[in-house]
C-alpha positions in Angstrom: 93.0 78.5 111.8 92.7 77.0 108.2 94.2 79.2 105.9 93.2 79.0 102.1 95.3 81.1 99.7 97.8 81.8 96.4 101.5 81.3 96.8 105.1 81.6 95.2 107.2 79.0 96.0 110.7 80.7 96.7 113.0 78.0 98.5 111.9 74.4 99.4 114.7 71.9 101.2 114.4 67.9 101.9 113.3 67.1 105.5 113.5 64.1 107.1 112.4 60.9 104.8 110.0 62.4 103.0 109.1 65.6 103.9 109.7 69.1 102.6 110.5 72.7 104.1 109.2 75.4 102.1 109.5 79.6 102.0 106.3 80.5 100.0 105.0 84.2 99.5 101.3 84.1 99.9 98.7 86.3 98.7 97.3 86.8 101.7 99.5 86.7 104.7 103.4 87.4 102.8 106.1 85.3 103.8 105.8 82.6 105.4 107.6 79.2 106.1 105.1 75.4 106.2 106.0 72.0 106.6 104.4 69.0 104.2 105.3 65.7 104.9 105.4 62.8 102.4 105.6 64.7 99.3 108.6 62.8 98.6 107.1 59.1 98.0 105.2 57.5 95.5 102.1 57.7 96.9 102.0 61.4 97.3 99.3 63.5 97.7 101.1 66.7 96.8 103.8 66.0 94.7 107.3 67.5 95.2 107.3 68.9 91.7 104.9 71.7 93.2 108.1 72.8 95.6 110.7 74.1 92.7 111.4 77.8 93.4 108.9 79.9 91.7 105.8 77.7 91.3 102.3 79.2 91.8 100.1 77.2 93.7 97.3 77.5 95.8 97.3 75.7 99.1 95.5 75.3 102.0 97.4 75.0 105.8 96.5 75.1 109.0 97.9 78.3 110.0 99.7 80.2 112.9 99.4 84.3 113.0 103.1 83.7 113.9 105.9 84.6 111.7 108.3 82.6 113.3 105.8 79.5 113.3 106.1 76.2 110.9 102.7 75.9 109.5 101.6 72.5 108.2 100.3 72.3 104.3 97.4 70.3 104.5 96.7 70.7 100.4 98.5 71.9 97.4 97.9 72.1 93.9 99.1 74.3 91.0 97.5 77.6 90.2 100.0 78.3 87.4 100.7 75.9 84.6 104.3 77.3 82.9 105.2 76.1 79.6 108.9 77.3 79.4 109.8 77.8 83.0 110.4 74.3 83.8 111.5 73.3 80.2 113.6 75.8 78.6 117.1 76.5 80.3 117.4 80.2 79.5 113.3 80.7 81.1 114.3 78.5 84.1 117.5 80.0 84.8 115.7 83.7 85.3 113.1 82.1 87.4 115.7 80.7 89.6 117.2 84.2 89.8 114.5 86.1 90.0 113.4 83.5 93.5 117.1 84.3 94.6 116.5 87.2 94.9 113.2 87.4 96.5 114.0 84.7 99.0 117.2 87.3 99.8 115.2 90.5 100.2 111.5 89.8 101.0 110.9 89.0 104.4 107.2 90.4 104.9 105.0 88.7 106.9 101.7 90.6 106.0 99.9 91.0 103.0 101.3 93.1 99.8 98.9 92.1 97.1 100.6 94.7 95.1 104.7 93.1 95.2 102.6 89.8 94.6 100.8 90.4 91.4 104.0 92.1 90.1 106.0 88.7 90.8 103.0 86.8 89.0 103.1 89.2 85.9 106.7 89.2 85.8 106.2 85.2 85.7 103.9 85.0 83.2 105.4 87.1 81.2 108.8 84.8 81.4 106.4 81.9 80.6 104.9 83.1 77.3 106.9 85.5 75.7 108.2 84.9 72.3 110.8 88.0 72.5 114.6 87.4 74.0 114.7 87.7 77.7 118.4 88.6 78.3 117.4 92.0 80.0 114.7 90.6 82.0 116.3 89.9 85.5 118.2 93.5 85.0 114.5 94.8 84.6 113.0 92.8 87.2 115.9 93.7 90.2 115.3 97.7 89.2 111.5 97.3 89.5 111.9 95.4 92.8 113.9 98.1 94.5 110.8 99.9 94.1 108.4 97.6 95.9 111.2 97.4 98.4 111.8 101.2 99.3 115.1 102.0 97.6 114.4 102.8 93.4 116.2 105.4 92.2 114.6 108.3 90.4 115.8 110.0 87.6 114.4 113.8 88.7 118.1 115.5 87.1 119.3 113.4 84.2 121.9 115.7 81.7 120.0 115.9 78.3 123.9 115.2 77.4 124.0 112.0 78.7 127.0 112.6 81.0 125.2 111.1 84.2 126.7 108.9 86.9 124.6 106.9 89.4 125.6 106.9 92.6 125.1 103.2 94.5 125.9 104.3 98.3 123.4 107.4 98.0 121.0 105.8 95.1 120.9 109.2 93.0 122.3 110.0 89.6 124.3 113.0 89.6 126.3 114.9 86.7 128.8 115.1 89.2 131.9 111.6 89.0 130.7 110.8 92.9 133.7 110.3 95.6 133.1 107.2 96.5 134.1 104.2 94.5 130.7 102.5 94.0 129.2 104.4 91.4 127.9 103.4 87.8 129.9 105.3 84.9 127.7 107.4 82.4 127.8 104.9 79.3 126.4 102.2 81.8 124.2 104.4 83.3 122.2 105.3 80.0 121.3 101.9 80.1 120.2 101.8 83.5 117.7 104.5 82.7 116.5 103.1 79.3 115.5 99.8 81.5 114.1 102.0 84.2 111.7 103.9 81.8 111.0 100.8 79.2 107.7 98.5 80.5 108.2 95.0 81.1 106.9 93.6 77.8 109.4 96.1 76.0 112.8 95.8 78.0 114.4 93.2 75.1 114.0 96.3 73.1 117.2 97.8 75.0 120.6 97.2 73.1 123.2 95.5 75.4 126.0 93.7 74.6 126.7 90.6 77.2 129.4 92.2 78.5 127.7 95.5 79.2 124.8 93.0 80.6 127.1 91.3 83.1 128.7 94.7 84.2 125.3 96.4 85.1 123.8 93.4 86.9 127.3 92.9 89.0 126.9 96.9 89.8 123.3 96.4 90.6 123.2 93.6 93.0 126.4 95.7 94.4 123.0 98.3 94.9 121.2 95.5 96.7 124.2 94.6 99.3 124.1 98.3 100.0 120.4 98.7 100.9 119.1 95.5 101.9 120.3 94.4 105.0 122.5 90.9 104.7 122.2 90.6 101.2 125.3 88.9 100.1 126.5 85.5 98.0 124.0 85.4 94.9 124.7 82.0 93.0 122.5 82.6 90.1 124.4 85.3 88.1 127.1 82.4 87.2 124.2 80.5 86.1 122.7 83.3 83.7 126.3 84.2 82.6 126.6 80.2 81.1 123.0 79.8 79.6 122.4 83.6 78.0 124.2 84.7 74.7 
């Protein structure tokens, strides 16, 4: 069948001479895996540029109801046109965490029209906003964990502030858990200020870049403990050079 749709690039790798592998999160069918072939020479119909990690495009492939299967893009242009994304190294360095991520925890192969407007608002908002984005990937990875079955909810926080967060058991708790993997209170203020702050208000949170590195190792820490196989995330070292 032809299949005519709205997709996130999240991985693309060089195959063969001129050719191109790609992951790409579609609107209509989730996750899926195509094949294009000479995207990579001059005379290109669909230009690789449309394969970096996080583009929007809309394609058209002739498609297998088969997750496992290699489906063959037949068309491809862009649906989204960013204006910092590609341009600005702070902007890109998010996207590229932010499809990291995604390509690490998403594995759906049916349609969630829901976790796929989030990742285009999140992506437009990248794109246009004037305001600092430092916080933004700590906002996006506790707003995931929602779409993915695992947020925490704050149902007991201490008016005091004296709260931990438990990674293992993903609950905050007044209570210094037993294990080691656990978020101190001071850290876990800020946790909840990110958790309760919207998207276009999450620069508004005061964090210093220490404090920032710190909650973002304990939270992909979160991740390797509920989503199976999550391990080795490169972008963090990338974020840690390019944000101040």
């Amino acid at each position: 069948m032809q299949l005519k749709t709205t997709g996130i690039v999240f991985r693309s790798v060089k195959y063969a001479e001129t050719s191109v592998i790609a992951d790409i999160f579609t609107e209509d069918k989730g996750l899926h895996t195509f094949i294009a072939g000479g995207v990579r020479s001059a005379k290109a119909r669909m230009p690789y540029s449309l394969f970096q990690p996080m583009m929007v495009v809309d394609l058209v492939a002739y498609y297998r109801d088969d997750p496992n299967a290699m489906n063959r893009l037949r068309e491809m242009r862009v649906a989204e046109v960013w204006q910092r994304i590609p341009f600005d190294i702070r902007h890109g360095a998010v996207a590229l965490f932010m499809a990291e991520i995604c390509r690490k925890c998403i594995r759906e192969t049916e349609e969630n029209r829901e976790l796929f407007q989030f990742l285009i608002h999140t992506l437009r908002w990248l794109d246009q906003t004037e305001h600092p984005i430092a916080n933004l990937h700590l906002h996006f990875l506790l707003a995931l964990a929602g779409f993915l079955g695992f947020q925490p909810h704050a149902e007991h926080e201490d008016q005091s502030g004296h709260i931990y967060f438990d990674l293992k058991e993903g609950v905050f708790t007044p209570e210094r858990p037993f294990s080691s993997a656990f978020l101190e209170p001071a850290g876990t203020g800020k946790m909840l200020e990110l958790m309760s702050a919207p998207l276009e208000l999450c620069h508004e949170i005061i964090l210093t870049r220490s404090e920032r590195k710190a909650l973002l190792g304990k939270l992909l820490q979160f991740y390797e403990m509920h989503v199976p196989g999550f391990s080795g995330v490169n972008t963090p070292d990338i974020l840690d050079m390019v944000m101040e």
